[in-house]
C-alpha positions in Angstrom: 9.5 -4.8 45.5 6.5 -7.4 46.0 5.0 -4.7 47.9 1.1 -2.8 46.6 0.5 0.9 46.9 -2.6 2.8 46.5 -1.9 6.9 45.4 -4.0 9.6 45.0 -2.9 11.1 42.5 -4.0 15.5 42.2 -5.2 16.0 38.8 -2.9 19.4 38.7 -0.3 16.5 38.5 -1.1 15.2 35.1 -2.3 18.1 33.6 0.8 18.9 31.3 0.7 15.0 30.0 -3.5 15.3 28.9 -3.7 14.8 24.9 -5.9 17.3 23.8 -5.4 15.6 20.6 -7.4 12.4 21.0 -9.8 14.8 23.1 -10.8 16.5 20.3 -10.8 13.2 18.5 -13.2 11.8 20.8 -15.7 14.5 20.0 -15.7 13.7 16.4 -13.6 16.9 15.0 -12.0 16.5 11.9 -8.3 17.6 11.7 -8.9 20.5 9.4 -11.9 21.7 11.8 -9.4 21.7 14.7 -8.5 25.2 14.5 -12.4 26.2 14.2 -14.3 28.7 17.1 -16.2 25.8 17.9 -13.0 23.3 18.9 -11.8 26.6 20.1 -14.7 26.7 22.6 -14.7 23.2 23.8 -11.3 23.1 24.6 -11.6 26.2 26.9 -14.6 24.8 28.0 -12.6 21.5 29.0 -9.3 23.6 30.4 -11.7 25.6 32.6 -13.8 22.1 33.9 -10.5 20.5 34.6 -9.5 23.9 36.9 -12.5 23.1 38.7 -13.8 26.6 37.4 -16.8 25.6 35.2 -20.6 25.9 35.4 -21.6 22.9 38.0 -17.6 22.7 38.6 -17.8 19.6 36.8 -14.5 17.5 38.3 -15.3 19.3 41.9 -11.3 19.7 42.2 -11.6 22.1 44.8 -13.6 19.7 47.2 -11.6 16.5 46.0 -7.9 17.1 45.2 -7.2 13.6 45.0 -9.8 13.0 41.7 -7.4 10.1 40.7 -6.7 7.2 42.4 -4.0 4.4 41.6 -2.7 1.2 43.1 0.4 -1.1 41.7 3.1 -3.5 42.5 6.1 -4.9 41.1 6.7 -8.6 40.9 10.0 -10.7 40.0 9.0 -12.3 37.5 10.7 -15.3 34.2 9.3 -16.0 31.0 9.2 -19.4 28.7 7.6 -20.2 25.9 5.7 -16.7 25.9 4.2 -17.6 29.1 5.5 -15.2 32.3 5.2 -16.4 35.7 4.9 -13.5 37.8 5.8 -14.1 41.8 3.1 -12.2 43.6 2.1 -12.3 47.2 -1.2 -14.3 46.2 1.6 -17.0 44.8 2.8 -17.8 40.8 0.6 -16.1 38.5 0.6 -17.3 34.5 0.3 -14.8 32.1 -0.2 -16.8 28.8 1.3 -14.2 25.8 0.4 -13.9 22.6 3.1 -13.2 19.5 2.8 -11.7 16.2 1.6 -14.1 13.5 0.8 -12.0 10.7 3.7 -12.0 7.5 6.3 -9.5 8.6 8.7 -8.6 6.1 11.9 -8.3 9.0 10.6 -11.8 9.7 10.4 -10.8 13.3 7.3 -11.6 15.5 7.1 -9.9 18.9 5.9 -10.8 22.0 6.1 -9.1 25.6 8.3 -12.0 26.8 11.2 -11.1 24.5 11.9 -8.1 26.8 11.7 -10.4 30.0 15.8 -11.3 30.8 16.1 -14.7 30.4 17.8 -15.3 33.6 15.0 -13.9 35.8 13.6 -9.7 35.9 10.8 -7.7 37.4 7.7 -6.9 36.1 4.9 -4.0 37.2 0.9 -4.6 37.8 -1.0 -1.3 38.0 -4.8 -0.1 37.8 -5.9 3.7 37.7 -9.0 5.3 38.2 -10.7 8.7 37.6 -13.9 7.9 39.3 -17.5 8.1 37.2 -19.3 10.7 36.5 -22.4 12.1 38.6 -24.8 13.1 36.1 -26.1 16.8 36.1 -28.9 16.5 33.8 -27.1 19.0 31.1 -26.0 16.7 28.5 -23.2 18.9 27.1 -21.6 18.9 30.7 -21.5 15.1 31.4 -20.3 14.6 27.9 -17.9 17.4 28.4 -16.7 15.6 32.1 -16.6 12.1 30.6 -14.6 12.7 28.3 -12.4 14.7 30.6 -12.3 11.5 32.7 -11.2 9.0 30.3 -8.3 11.9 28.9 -7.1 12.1 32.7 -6.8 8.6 33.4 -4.5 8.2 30.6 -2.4 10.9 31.4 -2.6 9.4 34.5 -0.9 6.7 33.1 1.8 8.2 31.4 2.5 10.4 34.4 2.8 7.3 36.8 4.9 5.5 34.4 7.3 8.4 34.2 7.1 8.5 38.5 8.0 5.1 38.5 10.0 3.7 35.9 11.6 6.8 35.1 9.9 6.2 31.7 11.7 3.4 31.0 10.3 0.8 29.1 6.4 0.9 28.2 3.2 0.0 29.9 0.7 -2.1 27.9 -2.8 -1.8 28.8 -5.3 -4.6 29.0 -7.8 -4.8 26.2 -5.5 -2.9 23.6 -3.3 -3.9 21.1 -1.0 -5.6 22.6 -3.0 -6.9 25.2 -5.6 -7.9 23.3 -7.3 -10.5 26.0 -9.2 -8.0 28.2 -9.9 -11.1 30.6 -5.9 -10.5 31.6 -8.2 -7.8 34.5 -8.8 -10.8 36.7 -5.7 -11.3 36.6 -4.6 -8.0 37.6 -7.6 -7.6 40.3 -6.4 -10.7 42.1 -3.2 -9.7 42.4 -4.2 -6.0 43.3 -7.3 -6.2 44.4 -9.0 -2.9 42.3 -11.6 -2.5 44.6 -9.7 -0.4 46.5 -9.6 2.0 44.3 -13.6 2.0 43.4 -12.8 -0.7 40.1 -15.3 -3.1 39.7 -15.1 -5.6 36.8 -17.5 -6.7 34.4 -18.2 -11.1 33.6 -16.2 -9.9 31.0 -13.7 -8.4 32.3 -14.2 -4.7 31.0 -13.9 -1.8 34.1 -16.0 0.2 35.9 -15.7 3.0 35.9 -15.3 3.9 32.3 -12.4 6.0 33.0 -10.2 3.4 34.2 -7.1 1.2 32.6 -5.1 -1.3 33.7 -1.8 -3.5 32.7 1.9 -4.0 32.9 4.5 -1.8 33.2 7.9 -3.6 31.1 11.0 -2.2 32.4 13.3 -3.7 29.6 14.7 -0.2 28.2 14.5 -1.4 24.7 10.9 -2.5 24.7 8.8 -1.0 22.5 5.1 -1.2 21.6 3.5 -3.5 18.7 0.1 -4.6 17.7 -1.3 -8.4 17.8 -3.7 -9.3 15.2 
């Protein structure tokens, strides 16, 4: 371990992991509409852009197989005081943690370092891309290949979780629930430097491309997602 890779990843790889649920959440349809011609339509409309079949042959799959792009590492890393300190090859890297504070019936309040072993563990880094769109001047199209985008990067994710970790574990993105501090990106772009992968990072810290996450993959097999509030 200690080591980066950069993947391509071929988008017929992640294909059976896409959620055509929150794709048809992202374009507005109600659940009860879900069933209609109309959802019908844009869902074969997506299926055939993903095949590389549509009008404009909006993911140009057959010219670029490797659509996705990925790099990672894994890192020994400890944890104290819900700080970890991750052992990369730039040196120790502090990841400050936050924990549940809200009232909790169970009394319990998680954080991310309760599934760190105590005695010393290993922890993954990983950014994934699917590129930006090229705009065609048909508005239906780049909406339809955006949002295509931002579905396949996270099956991308769930895909190379499973590759890697077996699916073990779970894989908290920056900028979400868990990882609420989006800034945690410098972070991950020192230590894997995204720009090899065509991510750029805003003074913020939010990615560009659009379609693009980042976080930590923990391998503690009975680590399980929560929300900070």
């Amino acid at each position: 371990m200690n080591e980066i890779q950069k993947i391509n990843i071929p988008i017929q790889e992640v294909i059976p992991d896409i959620n055509w649920t929150a794709f048809l959440t992202a374009w507005k349809f109600p659940v009860k509409d879900r069933e209609s011609d109309e959802a019908k339509k844009l869902l074969a409309d997506a299926r055939e852009g993903i095949a590389g079949q549509a009008r404009n042959d909006i993911l140009h799959t057959h010219n670029d197989r490797f659509f996705i792009q990925a790099v990672f590492g894994f890192f020994p890393v400890t944890a104290k005081n819900d700080i970890l300190y991750v052992e990369t090859q730039k040196g120790v890297k502090e990841i400050p943690l936050a924990r549940q504070q809200e009232k909790r019936e169970d009394d319990s309040y998680a954080s991310i370092a309760d599934f760190i072993h105590p005695n010393g563990d290993f922890i993954g880094m990983f950014a994934i891309t699917a590129g930006k769109n090229q705009p065609s001047g048909d508005d239906y199209q780049d909406l339809l290949e955006q949002s295509l985008r931002d579905r396949l990067v996270e099956a991308a994710s769930e895909y190379l979780h499973k590759k890697l970790c077996k699916g073990v574990g779970i894989r908290p993105a920056s900028g979400y629930p868990m990882l609420p501090d989006i800034r945690l990106n410098f972070l991950i772009d020192e230590v894997l430097d995204m720009r090899e992968i065509g991510i750029s990072l805003t003074d913020s810290g939010a990615m560009y491309p659009n379609a693009s996450v980042a976080g930590l993959y923990i391998l503690h097999p009975e680590a399980r997602y929560f929300h900070i509030k």
